[in-house]
N, C-alpha and C positions, 0 to 999 in steps of 0.2 A: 504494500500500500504506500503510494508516495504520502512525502509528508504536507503535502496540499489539504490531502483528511483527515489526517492524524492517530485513524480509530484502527485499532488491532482485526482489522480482518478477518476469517479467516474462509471468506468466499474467495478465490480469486478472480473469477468474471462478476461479482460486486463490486469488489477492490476494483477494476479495472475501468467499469462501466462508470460508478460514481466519480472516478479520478476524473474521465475525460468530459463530464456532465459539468464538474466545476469546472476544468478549465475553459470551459462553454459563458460560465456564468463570469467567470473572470476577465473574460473580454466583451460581454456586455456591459458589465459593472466600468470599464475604462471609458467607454463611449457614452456613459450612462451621465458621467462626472464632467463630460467636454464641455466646453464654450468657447465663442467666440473673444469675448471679453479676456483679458490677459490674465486679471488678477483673478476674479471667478474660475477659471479655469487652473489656476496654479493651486490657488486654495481648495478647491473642491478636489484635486488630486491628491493631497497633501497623506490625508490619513489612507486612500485606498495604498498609493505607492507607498505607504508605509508595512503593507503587509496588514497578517491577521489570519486570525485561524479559521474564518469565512462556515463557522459551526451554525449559524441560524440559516441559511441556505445549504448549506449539508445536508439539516434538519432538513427541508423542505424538498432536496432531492431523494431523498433514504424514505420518506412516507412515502412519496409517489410512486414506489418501487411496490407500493401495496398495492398498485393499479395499475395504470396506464404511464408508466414514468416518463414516455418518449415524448408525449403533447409537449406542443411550445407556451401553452399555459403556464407547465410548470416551472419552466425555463425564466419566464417574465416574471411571476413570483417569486420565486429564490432571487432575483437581482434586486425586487420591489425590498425586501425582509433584510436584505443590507445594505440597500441605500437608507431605511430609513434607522437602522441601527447604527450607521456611519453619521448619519445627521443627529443624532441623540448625544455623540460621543464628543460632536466638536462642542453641544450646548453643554454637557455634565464636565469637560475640561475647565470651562469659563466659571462655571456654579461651583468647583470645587479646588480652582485657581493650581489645578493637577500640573508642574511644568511638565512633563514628559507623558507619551501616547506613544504603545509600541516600538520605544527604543527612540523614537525623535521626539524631538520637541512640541509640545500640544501648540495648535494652527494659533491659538492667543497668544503666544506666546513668541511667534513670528510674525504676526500682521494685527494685534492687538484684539481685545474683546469684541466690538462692536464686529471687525468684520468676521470674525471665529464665529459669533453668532446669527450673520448674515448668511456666512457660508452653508452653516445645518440648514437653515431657513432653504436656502436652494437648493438642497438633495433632499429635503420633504417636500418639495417641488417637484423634484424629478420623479420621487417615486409616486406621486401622485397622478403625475399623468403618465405614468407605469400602470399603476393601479386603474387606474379609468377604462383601460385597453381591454380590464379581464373583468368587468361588468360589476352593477348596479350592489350586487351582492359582494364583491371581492370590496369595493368601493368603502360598503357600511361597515365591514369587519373593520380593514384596514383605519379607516376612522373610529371606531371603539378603540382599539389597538392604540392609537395617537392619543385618544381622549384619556386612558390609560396611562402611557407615559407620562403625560402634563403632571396629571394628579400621583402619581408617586415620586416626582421633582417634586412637587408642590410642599406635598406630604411630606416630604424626607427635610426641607427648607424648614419650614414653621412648629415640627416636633410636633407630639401628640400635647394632649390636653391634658390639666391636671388629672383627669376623672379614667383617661386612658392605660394600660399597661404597657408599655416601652417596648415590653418583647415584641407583644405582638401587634401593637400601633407598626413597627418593623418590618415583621414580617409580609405582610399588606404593602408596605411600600414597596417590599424587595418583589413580590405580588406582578402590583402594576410596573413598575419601573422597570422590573427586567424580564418577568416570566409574560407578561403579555404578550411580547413580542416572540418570545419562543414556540408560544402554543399556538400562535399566529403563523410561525412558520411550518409547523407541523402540519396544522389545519390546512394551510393554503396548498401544501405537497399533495396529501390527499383528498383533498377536495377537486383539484385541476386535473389530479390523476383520474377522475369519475369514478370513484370506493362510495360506498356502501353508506347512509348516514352513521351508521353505528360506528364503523372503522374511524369515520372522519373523528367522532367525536372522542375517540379511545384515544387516539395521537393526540387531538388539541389537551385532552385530561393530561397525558403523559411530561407535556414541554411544559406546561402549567406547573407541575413538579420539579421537574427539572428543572427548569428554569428559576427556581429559589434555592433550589442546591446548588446551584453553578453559582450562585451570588454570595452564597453560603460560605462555600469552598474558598472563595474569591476574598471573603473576610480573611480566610486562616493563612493563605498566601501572602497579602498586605502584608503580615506580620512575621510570616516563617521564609519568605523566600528573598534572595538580591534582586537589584534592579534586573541585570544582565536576564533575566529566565522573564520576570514580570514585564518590564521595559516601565516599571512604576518606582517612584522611591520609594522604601519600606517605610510606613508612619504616615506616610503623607494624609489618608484618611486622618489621622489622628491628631497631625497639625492644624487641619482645618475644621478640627472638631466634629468631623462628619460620623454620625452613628455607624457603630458597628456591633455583629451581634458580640462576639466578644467583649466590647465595654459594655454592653448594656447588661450582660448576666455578670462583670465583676461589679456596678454598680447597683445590680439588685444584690450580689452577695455582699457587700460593703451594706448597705444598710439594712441588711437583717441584723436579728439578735446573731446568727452566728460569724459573720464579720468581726475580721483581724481587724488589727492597727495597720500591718504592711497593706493591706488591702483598702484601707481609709484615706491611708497616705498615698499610695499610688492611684486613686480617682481625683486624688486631689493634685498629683504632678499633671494628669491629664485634664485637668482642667483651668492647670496653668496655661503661661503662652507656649510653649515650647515651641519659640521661635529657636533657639537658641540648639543646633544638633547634637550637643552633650545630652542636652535636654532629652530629646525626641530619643537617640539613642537609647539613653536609659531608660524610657517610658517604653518605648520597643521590646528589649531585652526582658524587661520586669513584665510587659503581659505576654509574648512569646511564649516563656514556661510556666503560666498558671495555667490552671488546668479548665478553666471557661472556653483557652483554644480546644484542648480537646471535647469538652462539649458542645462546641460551634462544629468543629469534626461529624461530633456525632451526631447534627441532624441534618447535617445533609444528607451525611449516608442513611440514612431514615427514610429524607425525603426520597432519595433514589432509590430505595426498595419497594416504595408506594409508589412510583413511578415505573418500575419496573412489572409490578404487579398488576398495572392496569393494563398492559398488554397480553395477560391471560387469554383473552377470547381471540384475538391474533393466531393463525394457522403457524405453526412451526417450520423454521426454515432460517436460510440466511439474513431473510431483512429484519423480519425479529429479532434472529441473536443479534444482527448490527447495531439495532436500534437499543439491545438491551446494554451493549459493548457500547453505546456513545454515551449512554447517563452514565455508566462507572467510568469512565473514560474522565466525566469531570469532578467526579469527587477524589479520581485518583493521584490528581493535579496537588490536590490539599495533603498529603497521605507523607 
């Protein structure tokens, strides 16, 4: 399997079909970013030529594989589910002032906010008149899907309410913010592919899962792995005070009755500035080996067993075990 899919195989005319399916998707996606305009065009390129592991249209080619995979529905979909995940990523670089995306520099950080934010703005442009081309229905998903995004940025911005639980005000965010758009790609795979309502709705359940254990995972990474592998600096969530489930379960154990002192003191270094990389380092180091990451650990891998479990009714064979090989695939990331 090249590492264009990254998922351990072990079909080789899977492995092979799906390789040559992305790089189908991978050269609509470059034409998908073009313009006239110099600057438009150079920024809207910025994050695709940066790479990426292109897993939300994988998704979307691997369900179709439940059907009819060769339609050029599917084709436009998969390109639709990462232009608008590529437009998500230049607005969550600006909202969480991230320098680095995939090993370069975030597009703010070379042409400043306003047009980092302009830029998303025109690949949820492109994908929308992507999305137009695969009708009325592909349309309305595709807009819940966006209305989705908005409201877990929104949500993730303003924090829950006093009267909320943190976990799982959290959870919901990680919900809309990231798993919508995966069960969106699932969904769109078998749905273009013409599967079954049943089938359609088993894959949108499944990336619905998945898609908050990939975000899950994503927490214990921030904190366990170097830039080099993430192309993210380690803490950065943490500088910018962005929730993560990891602080948020040593901040519920900090103020139970069974809360340490070292555990008191370390929500209170994090909610210092740790502007300062001593800082941040030792904030890193200190929640690194408390044991909340391996609780963070362990629900993702949860989630991916309920995720994996809705594909019970699914006929046995390669595209199932693939599809069961890409959820472990992302909690194996964290491991």
């Amino acid at each position: 399997m090249s590492s264009a899919t990254s998922l351990p195989l072990t079909d080789p005319a899977l492995a092979d079909l799906l390789t040559g399916r992305l790089s189908l998707v991978e050269e609509r996606l470059r034409d998908a970013v073009s313009h006239a305009d110099t600057l438009a065009d150079d920024a809207s390129r910025h994050l695709v030529n940066a790479g990426g592991k292109r897993l939300r249209p994988l998704l979307t080619l691997l369900a179709a594989q439940l059907g009819d995979g060769e339609r050029r529905e599917v084709l436009d979909a998969a390109v639709v589910v990462e232009l608008t995940h590529l437009a998500s990523l230049y607005h969550d670089d600006v909202m969480d002032s991230a320098p680095v995306r995939r090993g370069a520099p975030a597009a703010h950080e070379v042409w400043g906010n306003q047009v980092a934010i302009l830029t998303g703005d025109l690949l949820f442009a492109r994908a929308s008149v992507m999305v137009a081309g695969l009708g009325p229905e592909a349309v309305r998903i595709q807009a819940t899907t966006f209305e989705r995004l908005c409201l877990g940025q929104l949500h993730e911005t303003v924090g829950p309410r006093p009267d909320e639980d943190p976990v799982e005000f959290y959870l919901q965010v990680l919900a809309d913010k990231t798993a919508s758009l995966v069960a969106t790609s699932a969904r769109f795979g078998a749905m273009f592919a013409g599967c079954r309502p049943d089938v359609v709705q088993i894959v949108t359940s499944f990336g619905e899962k998945v898609g908050v254990a990939f975000q899950l995972a994503d927490d214990v990474i921030d904190l366990t792995s170097d830039a080099s592998v993430t192309g993210k600096t380690p803490g950065t969530d943490l500088r910018e005070h962005v929730p993560t489930m990891p602080v948020l379960l040593l901040r519920r154990r900090a103020a139970s009755g069974d809360g340490t002192a070292a555990e008191r003191e370390l929500v209170a270094l994090l909610d210092s500035d740790l502007s300062s990389d001593d800082d941040l380092a030792r904030a890193v180091t200190a929640l690194r080996t408390h044991s909340v990451v391996d609780e963070t650990r362990a629900q993702a891998i949860a989630l991916v067993r309920a995720a994996v479990a809705e594909l019970a009714p699914l006929p046995a064979g390669p595209v199932k075990e693939a599809l069961v090989s890409f959820a472990e695939s992302l909690v194996d990331r964290a491991s």
